[in-house]
C-alpha positions as a printed Julia matrix, in Angstrom:
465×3 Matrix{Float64}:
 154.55  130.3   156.82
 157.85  128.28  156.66
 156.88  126.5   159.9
 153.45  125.45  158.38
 155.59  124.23  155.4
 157.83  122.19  157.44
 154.78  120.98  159.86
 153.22  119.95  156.56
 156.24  117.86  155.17
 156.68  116.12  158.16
 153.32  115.42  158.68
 153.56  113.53  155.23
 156.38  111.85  156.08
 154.85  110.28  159.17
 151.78  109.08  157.56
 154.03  107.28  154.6
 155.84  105.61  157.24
 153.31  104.54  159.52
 152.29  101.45  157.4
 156.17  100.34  157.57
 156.96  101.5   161.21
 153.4   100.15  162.22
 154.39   96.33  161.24
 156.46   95.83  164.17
 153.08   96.06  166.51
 150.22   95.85  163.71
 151.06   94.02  160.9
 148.05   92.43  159.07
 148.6    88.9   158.63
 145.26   87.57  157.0
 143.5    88.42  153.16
 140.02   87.96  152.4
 141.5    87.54  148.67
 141.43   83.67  147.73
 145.18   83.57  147.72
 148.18   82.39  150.1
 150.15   85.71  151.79
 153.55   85.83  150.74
 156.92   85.36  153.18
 159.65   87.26  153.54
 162.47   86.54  150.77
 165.5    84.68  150.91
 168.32   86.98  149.62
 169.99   83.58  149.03
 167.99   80.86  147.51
 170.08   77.37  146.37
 173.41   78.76  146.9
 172.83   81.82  144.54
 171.96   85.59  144.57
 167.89   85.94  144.05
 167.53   88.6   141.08
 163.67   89.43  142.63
 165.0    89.74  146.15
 163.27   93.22  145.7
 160.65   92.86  143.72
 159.5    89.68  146.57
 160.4    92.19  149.05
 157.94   94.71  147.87
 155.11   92.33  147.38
 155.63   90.98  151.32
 155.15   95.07  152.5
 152.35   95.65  150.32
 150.26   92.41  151.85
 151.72   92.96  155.34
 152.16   96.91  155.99
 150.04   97.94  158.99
 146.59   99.16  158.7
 146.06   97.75  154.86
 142.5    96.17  155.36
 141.74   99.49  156.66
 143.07  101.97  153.8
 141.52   99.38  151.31
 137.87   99.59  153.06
 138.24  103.0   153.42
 139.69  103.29  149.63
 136.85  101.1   148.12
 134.42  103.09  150.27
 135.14  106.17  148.53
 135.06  104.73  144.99
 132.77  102.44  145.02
 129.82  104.45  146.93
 130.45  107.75  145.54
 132.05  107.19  141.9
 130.69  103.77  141.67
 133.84  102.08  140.2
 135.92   99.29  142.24
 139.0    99.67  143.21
 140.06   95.89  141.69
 139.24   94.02  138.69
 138.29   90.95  141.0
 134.95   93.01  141.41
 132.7    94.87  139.5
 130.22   97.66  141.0
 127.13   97.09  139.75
 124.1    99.51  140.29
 121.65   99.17  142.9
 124.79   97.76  145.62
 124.78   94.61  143.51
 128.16   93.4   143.21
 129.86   90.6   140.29
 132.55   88.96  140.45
 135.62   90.19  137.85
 136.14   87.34  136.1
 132.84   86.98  134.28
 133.21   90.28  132.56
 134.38   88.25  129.08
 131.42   85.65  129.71
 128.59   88.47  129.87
 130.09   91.03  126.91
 130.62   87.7   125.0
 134.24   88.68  124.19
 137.25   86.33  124.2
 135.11   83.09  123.76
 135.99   79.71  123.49
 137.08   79.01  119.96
 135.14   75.72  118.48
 137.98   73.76  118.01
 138.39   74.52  122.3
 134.49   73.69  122.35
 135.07   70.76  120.63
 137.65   69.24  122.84
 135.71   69.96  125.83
 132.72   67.8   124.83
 135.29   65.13  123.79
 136.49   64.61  126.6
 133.54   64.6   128.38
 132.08   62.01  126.21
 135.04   59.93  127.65
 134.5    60.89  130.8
 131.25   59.46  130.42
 132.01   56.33  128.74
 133.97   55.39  131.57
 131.57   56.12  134.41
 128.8    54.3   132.24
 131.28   51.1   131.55
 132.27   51.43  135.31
 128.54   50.85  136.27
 127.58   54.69  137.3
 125.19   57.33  136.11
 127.01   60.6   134.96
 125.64   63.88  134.87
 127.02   67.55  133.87
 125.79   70.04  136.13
 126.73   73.63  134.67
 126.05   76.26  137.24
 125.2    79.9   135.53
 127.08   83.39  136.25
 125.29   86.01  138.59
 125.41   88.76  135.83
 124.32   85.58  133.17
 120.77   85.64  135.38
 120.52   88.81  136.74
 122.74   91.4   133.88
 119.97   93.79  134.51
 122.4    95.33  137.85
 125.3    95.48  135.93
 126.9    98.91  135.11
 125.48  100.67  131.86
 129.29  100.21  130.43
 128.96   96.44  130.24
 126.74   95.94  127.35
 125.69   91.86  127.37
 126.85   89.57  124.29
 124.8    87.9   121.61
 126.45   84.6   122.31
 128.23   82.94  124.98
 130.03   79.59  126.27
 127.72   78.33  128.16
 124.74   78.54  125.45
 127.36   77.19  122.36
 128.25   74.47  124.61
 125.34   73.05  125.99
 123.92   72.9   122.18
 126.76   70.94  121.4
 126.12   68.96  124.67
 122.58   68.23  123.05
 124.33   66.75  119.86
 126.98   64.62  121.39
 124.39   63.13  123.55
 126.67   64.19  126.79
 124.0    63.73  129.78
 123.92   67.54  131.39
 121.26   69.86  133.15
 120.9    73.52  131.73
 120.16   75.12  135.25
 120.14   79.03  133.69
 116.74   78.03  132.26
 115.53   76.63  135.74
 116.86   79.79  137.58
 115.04   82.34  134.54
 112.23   80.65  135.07
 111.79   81.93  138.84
 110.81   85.49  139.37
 112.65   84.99  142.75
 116.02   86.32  142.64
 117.96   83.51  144.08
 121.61   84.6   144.45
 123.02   86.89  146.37
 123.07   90.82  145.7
 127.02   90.84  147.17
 128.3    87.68  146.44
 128.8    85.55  143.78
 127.08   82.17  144.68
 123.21   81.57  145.38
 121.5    81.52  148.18
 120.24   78.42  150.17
 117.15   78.8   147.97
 118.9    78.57  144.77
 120.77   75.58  145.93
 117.97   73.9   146.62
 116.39   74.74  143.39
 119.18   73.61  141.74
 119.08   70.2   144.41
 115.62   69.95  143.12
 116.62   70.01  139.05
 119.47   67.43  139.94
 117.33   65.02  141.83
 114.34   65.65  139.24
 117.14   64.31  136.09
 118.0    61.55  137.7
 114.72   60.19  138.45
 115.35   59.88  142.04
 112.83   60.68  144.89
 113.77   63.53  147.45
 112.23   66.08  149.85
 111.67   68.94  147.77
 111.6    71.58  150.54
 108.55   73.79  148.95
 106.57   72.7   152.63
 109.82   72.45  154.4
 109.63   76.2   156.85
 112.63   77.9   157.1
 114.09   80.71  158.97
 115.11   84.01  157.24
 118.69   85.25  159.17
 120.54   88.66  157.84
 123.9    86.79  158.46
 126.05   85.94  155.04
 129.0    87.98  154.05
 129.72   88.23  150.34
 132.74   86.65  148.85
 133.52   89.95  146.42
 132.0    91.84  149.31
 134.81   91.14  151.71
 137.38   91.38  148.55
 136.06   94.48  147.9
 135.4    96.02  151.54
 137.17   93.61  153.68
 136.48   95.7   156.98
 132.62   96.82  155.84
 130.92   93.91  154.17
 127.15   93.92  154.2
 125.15   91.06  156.11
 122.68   89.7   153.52
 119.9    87.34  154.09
 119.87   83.76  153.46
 117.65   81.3   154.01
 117.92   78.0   156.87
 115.42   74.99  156.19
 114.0    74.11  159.82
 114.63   70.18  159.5
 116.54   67.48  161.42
 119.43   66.45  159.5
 119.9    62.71  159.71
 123.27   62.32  157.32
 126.12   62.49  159.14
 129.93   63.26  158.1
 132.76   60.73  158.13
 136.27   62.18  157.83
 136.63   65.13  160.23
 135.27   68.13  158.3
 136.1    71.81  159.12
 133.43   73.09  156.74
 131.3    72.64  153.7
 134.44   74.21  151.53
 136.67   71.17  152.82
 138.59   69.46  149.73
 137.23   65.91  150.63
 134.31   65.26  152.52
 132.27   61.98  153.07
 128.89   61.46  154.35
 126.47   58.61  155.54
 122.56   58.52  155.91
 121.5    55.1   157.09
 117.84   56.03  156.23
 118.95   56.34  152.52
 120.08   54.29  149.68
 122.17   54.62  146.82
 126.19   56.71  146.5
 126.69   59.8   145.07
 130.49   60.81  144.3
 130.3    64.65  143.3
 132.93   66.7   141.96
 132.26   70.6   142.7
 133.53   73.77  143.23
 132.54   76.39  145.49
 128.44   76.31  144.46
 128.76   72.88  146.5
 129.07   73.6   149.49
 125.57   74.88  150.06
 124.06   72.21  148.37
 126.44   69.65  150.02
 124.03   69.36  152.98
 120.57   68.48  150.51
 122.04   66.05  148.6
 124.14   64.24  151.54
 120.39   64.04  153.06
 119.03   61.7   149.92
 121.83   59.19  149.85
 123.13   56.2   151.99
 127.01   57.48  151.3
 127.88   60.35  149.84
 131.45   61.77  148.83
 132.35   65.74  148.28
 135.62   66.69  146.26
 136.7    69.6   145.11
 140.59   68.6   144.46
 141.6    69.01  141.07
 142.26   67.57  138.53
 139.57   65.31  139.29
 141.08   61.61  140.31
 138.47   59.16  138.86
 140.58   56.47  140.85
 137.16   57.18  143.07
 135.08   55.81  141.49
 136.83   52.24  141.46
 137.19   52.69  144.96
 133.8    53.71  145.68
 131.97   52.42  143.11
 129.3    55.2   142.93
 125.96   55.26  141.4
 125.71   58.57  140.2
 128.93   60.93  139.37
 128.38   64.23  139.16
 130.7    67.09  137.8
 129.29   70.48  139.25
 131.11   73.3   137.43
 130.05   77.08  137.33
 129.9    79.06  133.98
 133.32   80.96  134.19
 135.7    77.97  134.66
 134.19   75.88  132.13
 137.2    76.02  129.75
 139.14   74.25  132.93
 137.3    71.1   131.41
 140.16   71.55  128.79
 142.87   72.01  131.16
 142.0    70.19  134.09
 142.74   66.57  132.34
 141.3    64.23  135.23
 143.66   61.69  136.42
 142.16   58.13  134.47
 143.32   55.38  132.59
 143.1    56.47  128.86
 140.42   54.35  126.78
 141.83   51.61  124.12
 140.64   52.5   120.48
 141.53   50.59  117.35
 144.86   50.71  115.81
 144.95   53.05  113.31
 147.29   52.79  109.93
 149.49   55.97  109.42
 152.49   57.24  107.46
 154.72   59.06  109.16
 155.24   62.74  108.77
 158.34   65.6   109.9
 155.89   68.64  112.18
 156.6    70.08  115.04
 154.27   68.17  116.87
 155.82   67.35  120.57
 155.07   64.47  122.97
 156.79   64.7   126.74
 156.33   61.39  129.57
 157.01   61.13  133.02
 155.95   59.12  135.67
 152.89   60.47  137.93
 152.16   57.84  140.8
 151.25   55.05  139.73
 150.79   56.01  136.28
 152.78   57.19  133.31
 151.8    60.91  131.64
 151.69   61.54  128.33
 151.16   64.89  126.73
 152.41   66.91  124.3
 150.7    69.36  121.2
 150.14   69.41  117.57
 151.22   71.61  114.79
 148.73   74.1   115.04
 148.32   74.25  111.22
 147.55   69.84  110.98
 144.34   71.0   113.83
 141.21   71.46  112.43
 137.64   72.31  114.58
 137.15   67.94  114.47
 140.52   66.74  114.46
 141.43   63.12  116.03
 144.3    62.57  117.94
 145.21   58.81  119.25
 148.43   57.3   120.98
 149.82   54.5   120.07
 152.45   52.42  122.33
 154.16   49.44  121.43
 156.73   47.32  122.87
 160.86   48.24  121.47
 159.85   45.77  119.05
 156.62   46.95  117.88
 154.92   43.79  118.38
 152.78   44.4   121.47
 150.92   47.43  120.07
 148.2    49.48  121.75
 146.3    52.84  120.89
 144.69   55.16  122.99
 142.39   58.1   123.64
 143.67   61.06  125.11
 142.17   63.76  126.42
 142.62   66.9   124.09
 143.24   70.02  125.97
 144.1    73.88  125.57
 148.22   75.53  124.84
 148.91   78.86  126.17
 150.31   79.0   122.17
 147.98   77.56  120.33
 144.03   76.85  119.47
 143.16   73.53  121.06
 146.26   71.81  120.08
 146.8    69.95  122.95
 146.87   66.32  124.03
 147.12   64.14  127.54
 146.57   60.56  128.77
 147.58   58.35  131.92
 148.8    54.72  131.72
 148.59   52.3   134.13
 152.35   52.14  135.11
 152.12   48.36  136.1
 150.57   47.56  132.63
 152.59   49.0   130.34
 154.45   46.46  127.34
 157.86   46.74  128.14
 160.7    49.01  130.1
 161.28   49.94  126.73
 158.6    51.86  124.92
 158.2    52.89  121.17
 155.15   56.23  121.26
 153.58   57.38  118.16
 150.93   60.43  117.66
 148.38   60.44  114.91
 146.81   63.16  113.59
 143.25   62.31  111.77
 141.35   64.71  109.84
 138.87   63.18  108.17
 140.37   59.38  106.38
 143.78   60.8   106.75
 145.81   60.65  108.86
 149.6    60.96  109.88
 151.98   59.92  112.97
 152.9    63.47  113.62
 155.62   62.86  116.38
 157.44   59.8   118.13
 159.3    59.32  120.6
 161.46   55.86  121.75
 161.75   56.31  125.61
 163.36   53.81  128.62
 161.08   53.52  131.99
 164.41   52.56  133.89
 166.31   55.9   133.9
């Protein structure tokens, strides 16, 4: 009996160290999580001791020990197939093998949404956003891109009860007031009895993108194949996204679908893939420029829309640099962005020259209101926040910049954006560096709510130091 004991210990022993031992010959060195793998830690890091030498230490085993893909498969295997519950709170384990994606948990249940104030700034700045494509000669559009579980909620476990209200629904209302020119694409998708995304991934399928390449085209009055005659070719091929997060050893193959036509765009730049940050194409059967920027739902529809225009131009680098569209001098700008990221219209500010305003007459008032500069490129940065308590739902904010002397005086529009602190509270422009009054500059930051308003915080700073 003490023998089996001692057989049994060791046995234990060897199969805790075989993920540690086993690095020296099989150390796993790739992730199907959307991350970077971490490196080994420097004990010493700019001539001092690093206090999470260990804590860095332990994160480098736990993404590089031996045999991990396999132990999470065979992990997730056990939960999710037999207790139905994943193993990570990237992915949820829906019935029926349908998988969702983690992070649009708070979207469906309708809990931790948007506050109006952060609703508010979102369509503000996207009314400057397009007021500058529309004085720079281009046709905007706001393509919002719905969640999996926002179309198809009917797979999702009995413990995730759907909300009475959302962001996407309070926003595109608001959308409709402001005028902002957008395409509600949850209403084209509900409208199909086809289910057009995949069961095991979080992205539609080739037929949703070009339904969705369809809707685009349709809004901006331009003529395009439409693909209902086009045949196509039915391949059990795709790997899931959350499928491989979830088993990264034992994702399923799903079908997808592969239009039978000769492509006759071509790409410009050397392009590994559709998921490539910047991609360019040209069709010399087409007319017209498109500048799109997208996230991940682009790069299925990449290929339909390249097809339809004479020069075409992909990004999906954030925050978006509108210096593109002087350089390119598109017809139509598009901003593709899906459901669950559409507060990073708040937080992404996109890198453009802030719109003049009228000068605006203000007392000045002591509140903790902040402004910070520095020079980005060829611009200068401004941001800062407002006293949470002078921020109401429609509140104003402008920057004014004058000369030392206050004589050459300009105000501006910034973009408002979103404070880990605070409710909305949050402000941020871009200069033109080689424009600016003076080496010497004299900032103010008004606060309007309603016909008052107040120079909440100033700041005297030198462009020479």
């Amino acid at each position: 009996m003490k023998k089996g004991y001692i057989a049994y210990i060791a046995l234990i022993i060897i199969a805790l160290m075989v993920p540690f031992v086993g690095m020296s010959f099989w150390m796993t060195t790739e992730t199907t999580e959307n991350k970077e793998m971490s490196r080994w830690p420097q004990l010493i890091e700019d001539g001092n001791y690093n206090t999470d030498y260990l804590e860095e230490a332990g994160t480098y085993f736990e993404e590089h020990m031996a045999f991990r893909l396999q132990m999470l498969t065979a992990n997730s295997a056990i939960w999710g197939k037999i207790f139905h519950t994943s193993t990570t709170d990237q992915v949820i384990v829906g019935e029926d093998d349908w998988l969702y994606y983690g992070g649009t948990a708070n979207d469906y249940t309708g809990r931790d949404l948007l506050s109006d104030r952060e609703l508010y700034n979102i369509v503000y700045n996207l009314s400057l956003v397009q007021e500058s494509m529309e004085k720079n000669g281009s046709q905007f559009l706001l393509a919002l891109i719905p969640n999996k579980n926002t179309l198809y909620g009917d797979h999702m476990p009995y413990y995730y009860q759907p909300g009475t209200d959302s962001n996407l629904d309070r926003l595109n209302k608001l959308l409709e007031q402001n005028n902002i020119h957008f395409i509600d694409l949850k209403e084209a998708f509900q409208n199909e009895e086809e289910v057009l995304y995949f069961k095991r991934d979080s992205h539609w399928n080739n037929k949703g993108a070009v339904l969705a390449y369809n809707e685009i085209l349709d809004y901006l009055g331009k003529d395009h194949e439409t693909y209902l005659n086009v045949p196509y070719e039915v391949r059990t091929d795709h790997v899931g996204d959350i499928d491989e997060i979830l088993y990264p050893l034992a994702a399923e193959k799903e079908e997808d679908f592969y239009y039978e036509k000769d492509w006759e765009y071509q790409y410009v730049n050397d392009v590994t893939d559709n998921m490539d940050a910047w991609i360019e194409t040209v069709n010399a059967q087409k007319e017209g420029s498109l500048l799109m920027y997208r996230d991940s739902f682009g790069e299925s529809i990449l290929p339909f829309l390249a097809e339809e225009y004479g020069n075409a131009y992909f990004s999906r680098l954030v925050p978006y640099n509108f210096g593109n569209i002087i350089q390119y001098h598109p017809d139509v700008v598009i901003i593709e962005r899906v459901e669950r990221n559409i507060s990073a219209l708040a937080t992404e500010i996109p890198i453009m020259e802030a719109p003049e305003t009228d000068n605006v007459a203000a007392a000045e008032r002591q509140t903790n209101s902040t402004i910070e500069c520095r020079k980005s490129g060829g611009y200068l940065e401004i941001n800062g926040s407002i006293e949470q308590e002078l921020v109401e739902d429609d509140t104003e904010i402008v920057v004014c910049v004058s000369d030392a002397d206050r004589t050459n005086m300009k105000t501006y529009k910034p973009f408002y954006t979103l404070t880990e602190d605070g409710n909305g509270n949050g402000y941020s422009m871009y200069l033109n560096y080689a424009e600016l009054p003076s080496d010497f500059l004299h900032i103010n930051v008004i606060c309007k709510n309603g016909e008052n308003a107040a120079i909440v915080a100033s700041e005297d700073i030198s462009l020479e130091e």
